[in-house]
NUMITOR-21585 format. One record per residue (C-alpha): residue in one letter; x, y, z. Coordinates in steps of 0.2 Angstrom, whole numbers, plus 2048, in hexadecimal, padded with zeros to 3 digits. Layout:
aXYZ ...
***
This chain:
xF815CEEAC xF735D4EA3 xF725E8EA2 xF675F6E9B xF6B608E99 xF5E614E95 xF64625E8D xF5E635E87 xF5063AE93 xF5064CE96 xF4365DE96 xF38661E87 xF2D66CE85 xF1C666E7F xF1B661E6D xF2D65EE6C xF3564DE6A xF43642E73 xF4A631E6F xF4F626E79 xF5C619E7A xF5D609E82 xF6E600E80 xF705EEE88 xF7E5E5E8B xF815D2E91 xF755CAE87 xF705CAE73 xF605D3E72 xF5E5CBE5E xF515BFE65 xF465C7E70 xF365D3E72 xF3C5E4E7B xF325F0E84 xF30603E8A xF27608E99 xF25617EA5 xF2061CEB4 xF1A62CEBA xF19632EC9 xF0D62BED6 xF0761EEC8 xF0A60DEC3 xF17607EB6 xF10607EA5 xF135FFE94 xF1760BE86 xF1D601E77 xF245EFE71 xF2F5E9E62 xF305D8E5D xF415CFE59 xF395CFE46 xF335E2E49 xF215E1E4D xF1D5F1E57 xF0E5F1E66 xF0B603E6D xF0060AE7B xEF1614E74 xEF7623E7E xF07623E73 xF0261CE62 xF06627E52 xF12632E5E xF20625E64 xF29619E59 xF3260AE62 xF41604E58 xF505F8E59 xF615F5E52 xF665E2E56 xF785E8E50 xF7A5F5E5E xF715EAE69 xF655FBE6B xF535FFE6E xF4D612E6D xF3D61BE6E xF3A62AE62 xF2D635E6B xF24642E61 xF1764EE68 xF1A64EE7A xF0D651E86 xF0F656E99 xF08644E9B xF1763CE95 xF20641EA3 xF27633EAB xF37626EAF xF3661CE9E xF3E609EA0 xF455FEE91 xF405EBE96 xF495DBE8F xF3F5CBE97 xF435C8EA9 xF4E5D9EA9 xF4B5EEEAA xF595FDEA8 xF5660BEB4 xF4D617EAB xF4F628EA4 xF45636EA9 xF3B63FE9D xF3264DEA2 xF2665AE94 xF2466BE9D xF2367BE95 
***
């Protein structure tokens, strides 16, 4: 059974920075694309960033420069480095594996 296990949401004031974790188990991730979204309230699911099984890197224009999307293959991990918070990156932020989502980790930017 495939699972994913988002970690290190939390509150930040605005302009600090989080990184998220997103561990999977129950399937290699070596050879495929993965994914961040989120969700805030009242709003659709969003994409926020890709990686590549190779490393290429696709971001969201409201994110680009301020989050970095990376992966270790050997920890079967993905993780988003967020810099620069705004209030408007509050939200439920999702790691996707094709066909499969974890539950989400809440990040909320308040002062």
């Amino acid at each position: 059974q495939v699972q994913l296990v988002e970690s290190g949401g939390g509150l930040v004031r605005p302009g600090g920075s989080l990184r998220l974790s997103c561990a999977v188990s129950g399937s290699s991730i070596n050879n495929y694309i993965m994914a961040w979204y989120r969700q805030a309230p009242g709003k659709q699911r969003e994409f926020v960033a890709s990686i590549l099984s190779a490393g290429g890197t696709v971001y969201a224009d409201s994110v680009k420069g301020r989050f970095t999307i990376s992966r270790d293959n050997t920890k079967n991990t993905i993780y988003l480095q967020m810099n620069s918070l705004k209030s408007d990156d509050t939200a439920n932020y999702y790691c996707w594996l094709p066909s499969y989502w974890g539950q989400g980790t809440q990040v909320t930017v308040s002062s």
